[in-house]
C-alpha positions, -999 to 999 in steps of 0.1 A, spaced: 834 356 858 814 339 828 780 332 829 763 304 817 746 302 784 712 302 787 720 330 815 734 347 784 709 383 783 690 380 747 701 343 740 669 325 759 657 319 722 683 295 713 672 267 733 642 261 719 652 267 684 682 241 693 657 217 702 638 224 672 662 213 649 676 183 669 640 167 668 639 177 630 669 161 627 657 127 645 629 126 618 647 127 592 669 100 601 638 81 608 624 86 578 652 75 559 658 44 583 621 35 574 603 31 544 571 21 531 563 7 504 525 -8 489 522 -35 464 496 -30 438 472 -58 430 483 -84 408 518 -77 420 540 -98 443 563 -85 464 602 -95 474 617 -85 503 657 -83 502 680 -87 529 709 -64 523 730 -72 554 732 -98 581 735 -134 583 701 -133 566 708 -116 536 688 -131 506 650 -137 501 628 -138 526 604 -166 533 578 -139 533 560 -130 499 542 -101 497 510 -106 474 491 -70 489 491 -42 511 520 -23 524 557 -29 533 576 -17 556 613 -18 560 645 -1 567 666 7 530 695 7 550 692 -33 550 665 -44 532 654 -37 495 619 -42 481 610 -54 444 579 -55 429 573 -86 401 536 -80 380 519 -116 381 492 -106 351 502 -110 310 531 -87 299 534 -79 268 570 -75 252 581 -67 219 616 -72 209 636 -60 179 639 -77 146 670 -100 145 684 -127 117 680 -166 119 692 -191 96 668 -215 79 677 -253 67 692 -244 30 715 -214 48 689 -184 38 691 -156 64 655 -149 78 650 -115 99 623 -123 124 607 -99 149 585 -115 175 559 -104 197 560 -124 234 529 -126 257 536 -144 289 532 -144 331 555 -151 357 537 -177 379 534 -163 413 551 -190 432 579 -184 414 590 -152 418 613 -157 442 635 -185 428 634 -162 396 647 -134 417 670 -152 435 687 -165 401 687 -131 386 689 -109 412 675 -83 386 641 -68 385 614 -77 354 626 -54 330 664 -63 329 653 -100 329 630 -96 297 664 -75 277 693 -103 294 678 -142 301 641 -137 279 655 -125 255 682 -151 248 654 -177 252 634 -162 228 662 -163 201 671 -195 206 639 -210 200 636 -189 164 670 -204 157 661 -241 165 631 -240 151 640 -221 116 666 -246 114 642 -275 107 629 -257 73 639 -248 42 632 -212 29 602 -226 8 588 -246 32 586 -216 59 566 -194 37 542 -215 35 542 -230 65 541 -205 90 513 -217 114 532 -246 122 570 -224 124 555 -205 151 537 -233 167 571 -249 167 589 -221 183 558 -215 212 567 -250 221 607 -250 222 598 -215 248 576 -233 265 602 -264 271 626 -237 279 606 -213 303 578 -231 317 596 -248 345 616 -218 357 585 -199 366 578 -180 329 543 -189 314 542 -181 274 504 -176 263 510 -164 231 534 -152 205 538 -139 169 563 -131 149 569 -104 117 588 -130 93 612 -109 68 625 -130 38 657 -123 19 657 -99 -3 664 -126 -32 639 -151 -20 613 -120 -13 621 -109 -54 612 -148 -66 582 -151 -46 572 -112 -59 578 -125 -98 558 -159 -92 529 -142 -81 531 -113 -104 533 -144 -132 503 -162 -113 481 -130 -114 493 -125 -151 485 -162 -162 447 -159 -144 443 -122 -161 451 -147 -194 427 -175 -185 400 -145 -177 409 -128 -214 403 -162 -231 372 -176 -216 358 -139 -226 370 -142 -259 354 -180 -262 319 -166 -244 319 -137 -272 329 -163 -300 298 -183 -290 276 -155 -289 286 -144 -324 285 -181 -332 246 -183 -321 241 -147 -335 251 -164 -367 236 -192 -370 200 -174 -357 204 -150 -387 207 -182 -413 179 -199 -395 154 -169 -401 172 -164 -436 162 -201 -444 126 -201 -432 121 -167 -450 135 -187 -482 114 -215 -474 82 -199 -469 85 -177 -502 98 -207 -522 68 -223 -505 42 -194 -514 55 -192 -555 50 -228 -556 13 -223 -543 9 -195 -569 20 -215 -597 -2 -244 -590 -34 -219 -588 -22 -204 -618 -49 -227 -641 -58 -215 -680 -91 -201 -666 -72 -178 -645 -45 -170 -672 -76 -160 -690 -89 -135 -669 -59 -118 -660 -57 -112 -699 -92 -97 -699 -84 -79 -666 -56 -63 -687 -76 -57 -718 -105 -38 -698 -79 -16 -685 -67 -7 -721 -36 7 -740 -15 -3 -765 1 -34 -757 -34 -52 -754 -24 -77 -779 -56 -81 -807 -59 -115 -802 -50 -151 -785 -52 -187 -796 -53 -206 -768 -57 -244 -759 -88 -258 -766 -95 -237 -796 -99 -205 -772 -94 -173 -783 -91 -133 -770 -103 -104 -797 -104 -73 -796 -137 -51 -799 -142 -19 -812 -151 6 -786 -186 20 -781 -192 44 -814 -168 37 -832 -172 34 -869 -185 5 -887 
């Protein structure tokens, strides 16, 4: 006759360890039949039905704290409220005259919070599938309408007002589904063609200022030679003028009483061209003497 199992000698171990793994089991299955799940601050929370006559969003919107729920039916999703910051890839627009422009913005923005869930319930994606699918389309489309209203020239130079222009075609498109747009910038790539004129005309406007600075030296030297100059002829002039001025003075002292001492001046100082004698005006006259013992 058979006995029953847990009259089994050396089996009474089995029953607990049976138990054992049954409850191990139970939470296991609990575990994956619950979930939790916190939202951060500055995040909002969307809870999902998966199944049911209810499936879509909830009424409920999570702002803080934790979630729980069953992954079986529900899904959670997690939308950041504060400024994101995306960069997306450089990409070609067309201006006015047909000139392709490669432009590669930069895109601060916020999703306003009481609109997460109509921008989930739209997309049914989460943030970062929304920013590379609907975002970015929006984002092109404005560079496009908005480089279409200029000529190549024109946005060069004016590209305060481009992007101004194309923050406000986002904002037309975005605001009202929920997507704020605080700022945005954008790393504008000429042709190559338009980028090689605009390189020669300022190469030529550096080259014609280098010009203008060569010629105003050369006029500034020329006018310092030019005073140089005309200082030297000046001092040459009034050097000529004084000693014009001091022989003229010399010859008007020079009176026949003075003639006749320099005579005598050279006669006391001897040698052989004293001349013997002088008639001079008046019935004046220079002889010479015989010298102290000399013969009679």
């Amino acid at each position: 006759m058979a006995l029953p199992f847990n009259s089994v000698p050396g089996r009474s171990w089995l029953k607990p360890l049976i138990f054992l793994g049954l409850l191990i089991l139970a939470l296991v299955g609990g575990c994956s039949l619950i979930k939790v799940e916190r939202i951060d601050a500055g995040n909002v929370g969307i809870k999902v039905n998966l199944a049911g006559t209810a499936r879509g969003v909830d009424d409920i919107t999570y702002a803080t704290g934790w979630v729980f729920y069953s992954p079986l039916s529900t899904a959670v999703y997690e939308f950041p409220v504060y400024t994101q910051h995306k960069e997306y890839e450089e990409f070609e627009v067309q201006s006015k005259d047909g000139s392709g422009f490669g432009v590669a913005p930069s895109l601060n923005y916020f999703i306003q919070s009481d609109k997460v869930d109509d921008i989930f319930r739209q997309y049914r994606r989460p943030l970062t599938d929304i920013e590379n699918g609907f975002l970015k389309t929006a984002v092109y489309e404005a560079y496009r309408v908005a480089t279409n209203r200029y000529t190549a020239d024109s946005l060069i130079s004016n590209r305060g007002s481009y992007e101004a222009q194309v923050k406000a075609n986002l904002l037309s498109q975005l605001q009202s589904m929920g997507f704020t747009v605080q700022q945005i910038t954008t790393k504008l790539e000429p042709p190559a063609s338009l980028k090689a004129a605009i390189d020669a005309k300022n190469t030529a406007v550096q080259t014609g200022l280098q010009t203008e600075n060569r010629i105003r030296q050369a006029e500034a030297q020329a006018r310092i030679n030019i005073a140089e100059a005309e200082g030297q002829a000046k001092a040459i002039r009034i050097a000529a003028d004084a000693q014009a001025y001091a022989n003229q003075k010399q010859q008007q002292s020079l009176t026949p009483l003075l003639v006749q001492m320099r005579w005598i001046e050279a006669w006391e100082k001897g040698g052989s061209n004293v001349p013997t004698y002088t008639g001079g005006s008046g019935g004046q006259f220079l002889m010479q003497l015989p010298a102290p013992g000399a013969a009679k």
